[in-house]
C-alpha positions as CSV (number, residue, x, y, z in Angstrom):
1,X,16.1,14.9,-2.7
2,X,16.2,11.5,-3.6
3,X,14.2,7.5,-3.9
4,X,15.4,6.1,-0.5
5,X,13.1,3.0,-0.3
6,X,10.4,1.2,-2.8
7,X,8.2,-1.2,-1.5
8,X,5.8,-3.8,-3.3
9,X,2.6,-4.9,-1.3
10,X,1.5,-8.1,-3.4
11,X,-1.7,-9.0,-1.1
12,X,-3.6,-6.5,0.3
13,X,-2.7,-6.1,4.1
14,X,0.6,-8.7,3.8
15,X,3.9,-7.9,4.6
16,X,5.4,-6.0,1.8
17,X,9.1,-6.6,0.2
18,X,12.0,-3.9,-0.9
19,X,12.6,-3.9,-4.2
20,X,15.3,-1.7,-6.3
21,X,13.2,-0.7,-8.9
22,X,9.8,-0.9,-10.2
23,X,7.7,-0.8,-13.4
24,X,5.0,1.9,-13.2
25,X,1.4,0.9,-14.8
26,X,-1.7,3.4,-15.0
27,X,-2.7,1.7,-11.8
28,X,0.2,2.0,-9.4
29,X,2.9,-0.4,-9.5
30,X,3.6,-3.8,-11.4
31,X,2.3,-6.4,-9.0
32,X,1.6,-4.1,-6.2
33,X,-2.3,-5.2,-4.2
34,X,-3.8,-7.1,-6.8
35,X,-4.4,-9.8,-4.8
36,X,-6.7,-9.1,-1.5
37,X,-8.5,-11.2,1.2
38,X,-12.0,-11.5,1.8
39,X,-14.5,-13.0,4.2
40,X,-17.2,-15.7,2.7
41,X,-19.6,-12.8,1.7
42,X,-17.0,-11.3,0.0
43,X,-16.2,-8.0,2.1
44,X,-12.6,-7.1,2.8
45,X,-10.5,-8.7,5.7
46,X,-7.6,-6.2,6.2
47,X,-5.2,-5.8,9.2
48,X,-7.2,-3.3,10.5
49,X,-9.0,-6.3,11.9
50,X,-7.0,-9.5,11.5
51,X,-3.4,-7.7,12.2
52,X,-1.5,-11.3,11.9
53,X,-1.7,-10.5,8.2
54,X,0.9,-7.8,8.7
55,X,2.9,-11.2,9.3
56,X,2.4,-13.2,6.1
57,X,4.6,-12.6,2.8
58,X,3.8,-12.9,-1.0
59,X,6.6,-13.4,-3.5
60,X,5.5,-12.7,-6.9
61,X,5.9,-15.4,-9.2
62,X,5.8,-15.4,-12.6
63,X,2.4,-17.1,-12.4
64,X,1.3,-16.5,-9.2
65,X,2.7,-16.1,-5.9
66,X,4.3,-18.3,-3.0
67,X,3.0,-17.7,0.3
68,X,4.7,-17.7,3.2
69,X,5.3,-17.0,7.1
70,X,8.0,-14.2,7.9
71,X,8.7,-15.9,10.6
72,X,8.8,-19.3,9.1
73,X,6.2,-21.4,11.3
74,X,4.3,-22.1,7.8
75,X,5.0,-24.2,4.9
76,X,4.7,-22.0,1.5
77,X,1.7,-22.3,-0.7
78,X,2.0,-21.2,-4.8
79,X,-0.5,-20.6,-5.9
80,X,-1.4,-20.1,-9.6
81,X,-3.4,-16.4,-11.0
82,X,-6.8,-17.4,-11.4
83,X,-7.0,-16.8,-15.0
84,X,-10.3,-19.3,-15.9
85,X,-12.3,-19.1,-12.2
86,X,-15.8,-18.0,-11.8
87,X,-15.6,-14.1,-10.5
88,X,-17.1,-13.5,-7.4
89,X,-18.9,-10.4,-6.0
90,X,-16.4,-8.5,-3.5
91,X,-16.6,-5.4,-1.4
92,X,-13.5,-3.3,-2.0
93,X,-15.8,0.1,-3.4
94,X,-16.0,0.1,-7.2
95,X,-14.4,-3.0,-7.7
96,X,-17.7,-5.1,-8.0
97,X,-16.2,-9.0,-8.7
98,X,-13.0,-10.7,-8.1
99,X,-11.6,-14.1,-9.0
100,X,-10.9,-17.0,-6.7
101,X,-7.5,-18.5,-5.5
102,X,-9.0,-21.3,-4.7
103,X,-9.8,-24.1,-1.3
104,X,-6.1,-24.3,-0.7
105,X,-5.2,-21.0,-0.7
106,X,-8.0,-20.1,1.1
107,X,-7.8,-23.2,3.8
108,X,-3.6,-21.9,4.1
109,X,-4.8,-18.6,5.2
110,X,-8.0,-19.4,7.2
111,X,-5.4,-21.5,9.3
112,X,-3.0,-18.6,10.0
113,X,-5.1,-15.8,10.8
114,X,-7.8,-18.0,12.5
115,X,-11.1,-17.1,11.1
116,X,-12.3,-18.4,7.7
117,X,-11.7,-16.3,4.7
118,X,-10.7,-16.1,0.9
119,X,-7.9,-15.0,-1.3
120,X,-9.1,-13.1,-4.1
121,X,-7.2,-11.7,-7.5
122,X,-7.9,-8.4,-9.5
123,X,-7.8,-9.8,-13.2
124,X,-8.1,-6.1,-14.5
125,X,-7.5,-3.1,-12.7
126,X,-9.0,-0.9,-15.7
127,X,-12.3,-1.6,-14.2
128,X,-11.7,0.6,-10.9
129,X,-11.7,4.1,-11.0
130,X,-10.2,6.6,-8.3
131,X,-12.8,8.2,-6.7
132,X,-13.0,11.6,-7.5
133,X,-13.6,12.2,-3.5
134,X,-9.8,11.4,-3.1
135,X,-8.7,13.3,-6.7
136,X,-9.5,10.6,-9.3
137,X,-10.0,12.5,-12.7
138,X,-12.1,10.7,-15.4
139,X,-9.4,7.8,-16.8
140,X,-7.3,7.5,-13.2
141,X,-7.1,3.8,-12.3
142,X,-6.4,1.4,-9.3
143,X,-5.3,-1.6,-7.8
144,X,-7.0,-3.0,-4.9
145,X,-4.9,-0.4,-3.0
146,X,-7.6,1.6,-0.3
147,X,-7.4,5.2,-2.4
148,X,-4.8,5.6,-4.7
149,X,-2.3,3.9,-7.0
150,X,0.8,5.1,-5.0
151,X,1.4,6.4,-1.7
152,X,4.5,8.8,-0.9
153,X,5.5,9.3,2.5
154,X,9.1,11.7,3.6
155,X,11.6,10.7,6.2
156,X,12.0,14.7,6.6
157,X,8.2,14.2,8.0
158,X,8.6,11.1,9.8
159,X,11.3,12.5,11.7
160,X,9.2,15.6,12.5
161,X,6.7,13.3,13.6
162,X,9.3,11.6,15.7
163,X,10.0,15.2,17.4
164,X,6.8,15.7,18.4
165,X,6.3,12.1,20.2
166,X,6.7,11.9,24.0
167,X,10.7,10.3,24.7
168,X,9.4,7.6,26.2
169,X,8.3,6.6,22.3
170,X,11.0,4.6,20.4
171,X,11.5,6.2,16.9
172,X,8.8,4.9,14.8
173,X,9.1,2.6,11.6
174,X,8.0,4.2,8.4
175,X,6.6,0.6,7.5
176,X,4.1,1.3,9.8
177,X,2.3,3.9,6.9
178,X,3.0,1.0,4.1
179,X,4.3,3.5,1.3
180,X,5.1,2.6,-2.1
181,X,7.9,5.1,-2.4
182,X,9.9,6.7,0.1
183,X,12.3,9.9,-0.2
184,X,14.6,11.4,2.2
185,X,12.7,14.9,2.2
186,X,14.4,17.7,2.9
187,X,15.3,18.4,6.5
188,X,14.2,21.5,7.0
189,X,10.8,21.6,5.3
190,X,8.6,18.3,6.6
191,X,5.5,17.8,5.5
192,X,6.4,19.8,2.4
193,X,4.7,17.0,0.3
194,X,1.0,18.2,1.0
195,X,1.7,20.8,-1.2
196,X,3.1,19.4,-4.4
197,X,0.6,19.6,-7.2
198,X,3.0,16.8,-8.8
199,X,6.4,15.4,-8.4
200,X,9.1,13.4,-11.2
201,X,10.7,10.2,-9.9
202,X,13.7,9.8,-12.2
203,X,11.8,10.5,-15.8
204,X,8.3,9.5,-14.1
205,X,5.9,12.1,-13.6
206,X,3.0,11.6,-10.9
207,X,0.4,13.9,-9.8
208,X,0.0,14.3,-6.0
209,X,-4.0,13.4,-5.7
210,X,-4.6,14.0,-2.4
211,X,-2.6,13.9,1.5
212,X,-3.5,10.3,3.0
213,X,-5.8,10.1,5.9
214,X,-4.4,7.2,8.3
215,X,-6.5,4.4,10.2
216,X,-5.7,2.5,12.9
217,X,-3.3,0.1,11.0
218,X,-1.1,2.9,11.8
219,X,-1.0,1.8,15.3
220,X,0.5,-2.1,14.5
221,X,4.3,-2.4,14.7
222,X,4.6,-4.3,11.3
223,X,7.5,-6.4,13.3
224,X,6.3,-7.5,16.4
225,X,2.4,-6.4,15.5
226,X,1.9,-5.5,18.8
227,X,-1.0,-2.7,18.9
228,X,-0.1,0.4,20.4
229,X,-1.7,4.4,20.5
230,X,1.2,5.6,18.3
231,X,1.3,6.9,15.5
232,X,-2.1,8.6,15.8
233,X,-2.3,10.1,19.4
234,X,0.5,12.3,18.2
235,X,-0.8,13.0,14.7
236,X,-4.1,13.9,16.1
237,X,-2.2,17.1,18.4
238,X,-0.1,18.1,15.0
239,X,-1.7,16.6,11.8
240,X,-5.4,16.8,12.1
241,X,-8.2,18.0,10.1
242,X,-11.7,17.2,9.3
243,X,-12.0,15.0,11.9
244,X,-9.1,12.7,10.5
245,X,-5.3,12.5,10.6
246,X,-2.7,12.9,8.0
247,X,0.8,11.7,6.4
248,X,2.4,11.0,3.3
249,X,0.2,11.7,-0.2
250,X,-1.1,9.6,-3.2
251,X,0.5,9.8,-6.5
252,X,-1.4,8.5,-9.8
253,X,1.1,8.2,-13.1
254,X,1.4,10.7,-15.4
255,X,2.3,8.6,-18.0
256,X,1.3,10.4,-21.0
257,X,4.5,12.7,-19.9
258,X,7.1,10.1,-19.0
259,X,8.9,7.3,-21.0
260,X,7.3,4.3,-22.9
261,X,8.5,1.9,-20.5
262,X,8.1,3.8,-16.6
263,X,10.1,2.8,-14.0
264,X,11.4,4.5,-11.1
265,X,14.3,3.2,-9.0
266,X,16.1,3.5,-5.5
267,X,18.1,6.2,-6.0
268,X,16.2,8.7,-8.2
269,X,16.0,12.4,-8.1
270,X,12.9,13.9,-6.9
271,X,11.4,17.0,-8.4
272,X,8.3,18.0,-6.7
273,X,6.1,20.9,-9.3
């Protein structure tokens, strides 16, 4: 079993961007969701809500980002980390303030998603525990990510899933459950990551804190964003409990037991135990 896939979401609810390899901090990966948007009161604007955020892109600069369009109808905004604004009070649970892009970041994205809202950065991801609800142990940190610092998902269980979807359904797009890290699985044993106490990417150990319960982001096709009743009408026959539905799991670093300097890459074994 192997890394097929690593992906980087640099806003909260954006696009997200292949990359070959990663650095692994304490609270998921380097430059992964510490950015986020907001309304004026400072609660979270996701594309649960405001799906046309699925079609904007972030490139991480070395002091900031550069916005963009991926379908080019915008001109691309930088815009600089935040390092001496006033923080602001936001609503992402146990996160309490964030800084301020700024007007013009804020006026860029009001204008492409249509409703007036805010681009906020997470100076210090130290301050926001995993909640023990979802496995957090005392000392677990994260990004502005919704539960965990990483999120795992199988193409063993994707195509399972596939399997079980009517054949009038094309074959779904893993992009849709916006995973960190993806592995080929093995064929014959889907779903076999619910049950992993902890797995090793490369020399990067990571205990599995939890299976991830999905929303109705599930549902957007991250490339035409058109809304559909797929993936979760199917997950709700085969996947669900407590009320809720269920793929791929959330990994927080173990990096007490891997190398100085963590990185996983495309192309690693995978060791689950």
């Amino acid at each position: 079993m192997q890394v097929t896939r690593l992906r980087v979401y640099p806003v909260k609810s954006f696009a997200g961007a292949d990359v070959d390899s990663a650095r692994v901090l304490p609270w998921g990966l380097e430059a992964d969701r510490r950015w986020a948007v907001v309304d004026p009161e400072g609660e979270p604007v996701t594309a649960r809500e405001a799906k046309a955020l699925l079609g904007l892109t972030a490139e991480v600069l070395p002091d900031g980002l550069l916005l963009g369009d991926r379908d080019g109808g915008a001109e691309p905004l930088r815009v600089a980390v935040p390092g001496d604004a006033a923080p602001i009070a936001v609503g992402h649970s146990r996160q309490g303030t964030a800084l301020p892009a700024g007007p013009d970041a804020d006026a860029w994205l009001s204008a492409r998603i249509g409703r007036e809202v805010r681009l906020v950065w997470q100076p210090d991801p130290r301050v926001r525990a995993v909640n023990p609800a979802h496995g957090g142990e005392p000392g677990d940190h994260v990004s502005l990510a919704d539960v965990g610092p990483l999120l795992l998902a199988s193409e063993s269980s994707l195509a399972q899933l596939d399997l079980w979807t009517d054949d009038e359904t094309p074959a779904l797009d893993i992009l849709r459950f916006r995973p960190n890290v993806i592995v080929d699985g093995e064929p014959d044993d889907p779903f076999a990551e619910d049950s992993w106490p902890a797995v090793q990417l490369g020399d990067v150990r990571f205990r599995v804190s939890g299976v991830c319960d999905r929303c109705v982001m599930t549902t957007i096709d991250p490339v035409s964003l058109v809304r559909g009743k797929e993936p979760i009408r199917t997950l709700a026959k085969h996947r669900r409990r407590d009320g809720k539905t269920w793929f791929g799991v959330w990994l927080v670093p173990d990096l007490a037991a891997s190398p100085d300097d963590a990185v996983i890459a495309v192309g690693d074994a995978v060791f689950p135990g």
